[in-house]
C-alpha positions as CSV (number, residue, x, y, z in Angstrom):
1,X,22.0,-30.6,37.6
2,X,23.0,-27.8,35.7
3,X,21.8,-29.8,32.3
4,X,18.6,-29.9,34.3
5,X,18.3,-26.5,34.5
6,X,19.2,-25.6,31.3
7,X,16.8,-27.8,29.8
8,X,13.6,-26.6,32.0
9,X,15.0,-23.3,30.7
10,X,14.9,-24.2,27.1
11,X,11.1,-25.9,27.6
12,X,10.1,-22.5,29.6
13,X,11.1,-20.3,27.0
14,X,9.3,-22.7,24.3
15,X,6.1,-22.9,25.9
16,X,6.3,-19.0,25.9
17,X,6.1,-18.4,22.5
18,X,3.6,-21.3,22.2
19,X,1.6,-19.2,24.5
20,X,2.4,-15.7,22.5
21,X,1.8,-17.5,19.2
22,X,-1.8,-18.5,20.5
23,X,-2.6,-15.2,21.7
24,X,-1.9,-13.9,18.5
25,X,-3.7,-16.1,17.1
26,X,-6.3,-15.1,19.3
27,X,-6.1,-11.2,18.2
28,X,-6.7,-11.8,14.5
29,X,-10.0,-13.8,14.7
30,X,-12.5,-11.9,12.5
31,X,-16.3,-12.4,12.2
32,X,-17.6,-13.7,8.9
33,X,-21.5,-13.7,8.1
34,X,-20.1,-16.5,5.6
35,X,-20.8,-14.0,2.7
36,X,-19.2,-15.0,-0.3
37,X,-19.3,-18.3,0.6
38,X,-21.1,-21.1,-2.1
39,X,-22.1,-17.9,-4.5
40,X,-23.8,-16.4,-1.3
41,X,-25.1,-12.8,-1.0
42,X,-25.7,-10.4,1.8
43,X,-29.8,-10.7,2.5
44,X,-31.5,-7.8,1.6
45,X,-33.3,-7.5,4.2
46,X,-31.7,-5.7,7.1
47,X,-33.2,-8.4,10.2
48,X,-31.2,-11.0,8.5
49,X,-28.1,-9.8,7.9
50,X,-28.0,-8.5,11.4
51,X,-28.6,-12.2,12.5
52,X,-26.0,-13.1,10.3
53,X,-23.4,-10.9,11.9
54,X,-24.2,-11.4,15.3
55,X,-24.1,-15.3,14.7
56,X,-20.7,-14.4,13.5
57,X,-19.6,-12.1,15.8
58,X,-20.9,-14.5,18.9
59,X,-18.6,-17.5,16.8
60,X,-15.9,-15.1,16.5
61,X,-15.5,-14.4,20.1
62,X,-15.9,-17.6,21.2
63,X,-13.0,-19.0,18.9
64,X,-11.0,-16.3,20.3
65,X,-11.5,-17.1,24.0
66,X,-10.9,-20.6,23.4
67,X,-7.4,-19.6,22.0
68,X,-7.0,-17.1,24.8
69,X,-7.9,-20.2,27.4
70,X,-5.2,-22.0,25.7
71,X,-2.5,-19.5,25.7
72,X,-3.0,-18.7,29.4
73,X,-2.3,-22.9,29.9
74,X,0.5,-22.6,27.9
75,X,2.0,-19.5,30.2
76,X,1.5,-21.3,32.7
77,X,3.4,-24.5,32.2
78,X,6.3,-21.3,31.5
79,X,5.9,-20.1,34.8
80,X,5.8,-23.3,36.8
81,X,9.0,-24.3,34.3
82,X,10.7,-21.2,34.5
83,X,10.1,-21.5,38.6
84,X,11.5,-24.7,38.7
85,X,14.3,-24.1,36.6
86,X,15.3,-21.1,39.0
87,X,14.9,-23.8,41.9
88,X,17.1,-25.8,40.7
89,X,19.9,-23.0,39.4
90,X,19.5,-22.4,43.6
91,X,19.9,-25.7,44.8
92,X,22.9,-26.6,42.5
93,X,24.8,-22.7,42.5
């Protein structure tokens, strides 16, 4: 049993920084109009490149609460791992 333990230990301390590494990701998503992009310029006029910022800003948020819904999976398969584990450290100590 102890293996057992040790092992749902292991997986709850991966799926930890599975679920940090994902949040991270989730910090560093930036919004891009796409200028640059294919010899593209910023639109002169001001209506338009608003549009293009919000369209990116609107993307940029939802990519980074997609990564934020999977990170809080992730720490939650550690939790119910890490509460099993210290089940079965009870049950066998």
């Amino acid at each position: 049993m102890k293996g057992i333990e040790l092992l749902l230990a292991v997986c709850a301390f991966a799926t930890g920084l599975l679920s940090a590494w994902y949040w991270l990701k989730a910090s560093r998503v930036s919004a891009d109009p796409g200028w640059g992009k294919g010899g593209m310029v910023e639109p002169g006029i001001h209506a338009l490149s608003q549009d293009a910022w919000i369209a990116a800003m609107l993307h940029a948020a939802s990519e980074s609460a997609r990564l934020n819904k999977t990170a809080a999976y992730w720490t939650a398969a550690t939790v119910a791992l890490t509460g099993i584990s210290t089940l079965v450290g009870a049950l066998v100590g």
